[in-house]
C-alpha positions, 0 to 999 in steps of 0.5 A: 605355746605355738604362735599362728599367722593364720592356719597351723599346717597340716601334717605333711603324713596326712596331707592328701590330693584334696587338700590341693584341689577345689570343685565348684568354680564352674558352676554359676553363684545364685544372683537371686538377691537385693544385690544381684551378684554372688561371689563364690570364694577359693580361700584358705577355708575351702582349700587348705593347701593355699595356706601359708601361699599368700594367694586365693581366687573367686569367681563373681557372678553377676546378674544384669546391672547386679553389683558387688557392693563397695567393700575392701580387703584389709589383707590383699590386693584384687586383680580381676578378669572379666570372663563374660559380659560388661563391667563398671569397675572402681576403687576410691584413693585414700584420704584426703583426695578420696578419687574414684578410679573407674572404667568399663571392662570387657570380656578379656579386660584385667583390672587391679584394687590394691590392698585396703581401698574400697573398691565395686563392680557392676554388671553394666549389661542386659546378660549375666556377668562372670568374672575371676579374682585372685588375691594376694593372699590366702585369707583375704577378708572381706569388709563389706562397707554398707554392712558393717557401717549400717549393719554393725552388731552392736549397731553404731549409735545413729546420731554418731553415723548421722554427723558422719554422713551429715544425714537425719537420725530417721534416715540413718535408724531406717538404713540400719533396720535394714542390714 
């Protein structure tokens, strides 16, 4: 039995130049959503010769105050530059002191999320928004946080995610019906 972390490499007789190269990133992601952003993603999945190289990129596009919800990567570190427009970015610190690290970036300005912590962007201007990621690794995952606590399959019992966020039953059973 062979043993995996991720993907099993090619075959180095059939591996071929487009195992190495990725077309899209010019073209601007569709922000025609509730969250008014789209994240085109250069990961393992759609270029095949990052396996095993511990890093993948994206590009965010952004609507005006569009945002890329609170989310994490449980697998890689984020490091972001802003290509075009205005962005509020931040990521929390661990518990217990749970600090919001945030600031507004320009056009040129770098920003770095480490590994694991919840972490946002949003488009603080009028114009659309443009930004490029890398990440430290091939396969990075995404975790989403209002999806995945509200929006669970199976769902999370309601009155365990309403002691959670101290709200009412109704409120927590409503934000489900909606992710």
């Amino acid at each position: 039995a062979v043993i995996v972390d991720g993907l099993v490499c090619k075959n180095p007789a059939t591996v071929a130049a487009n195992d190495f190269s990725f077309s899209g990133l010019h073209i601007p992601g569709n922000t025609s959503n509730p969250v008014g952003s789209k994240v085109t993603p250069v990961t393992v999945s759609q270029l095949p010769g990052l396996n095993t190289l511990g890093i993948s990129m994206a590009r965010i596009d952004f609507a005006p105050w569009g945002i890329n919800p609170p989310h994490t990567h449980p697998r890689a570190s984020e490091i972001l530059t802003v290509i075009e427009g205005s962005l509020k970015v931040g990521f929390v610190t661990s518990n217990p002191d749970n600090r919001l690290i945030s600031k507004v970036l320009q056009q040129g300005d770098v920003f770095v999320f480490p590994e694991g912590l919840v972490h946002f962007q949003q488009n603080v201007g009028y114009k659309n928004a443009v930004a490029i990621v890398a990440l430290s690794s091939e396969n990075p995952g995404v975790i989403t946080i209002s999806n995945a606590v509200f929006g669970a399959n199976p769902k999370i019992p309601s009155d365990i995610l309403a002691k959670a966020f101290q709200l009412d039953r109704n409120v927590v059973e409503q934000l489900q019906w909606k992710f």
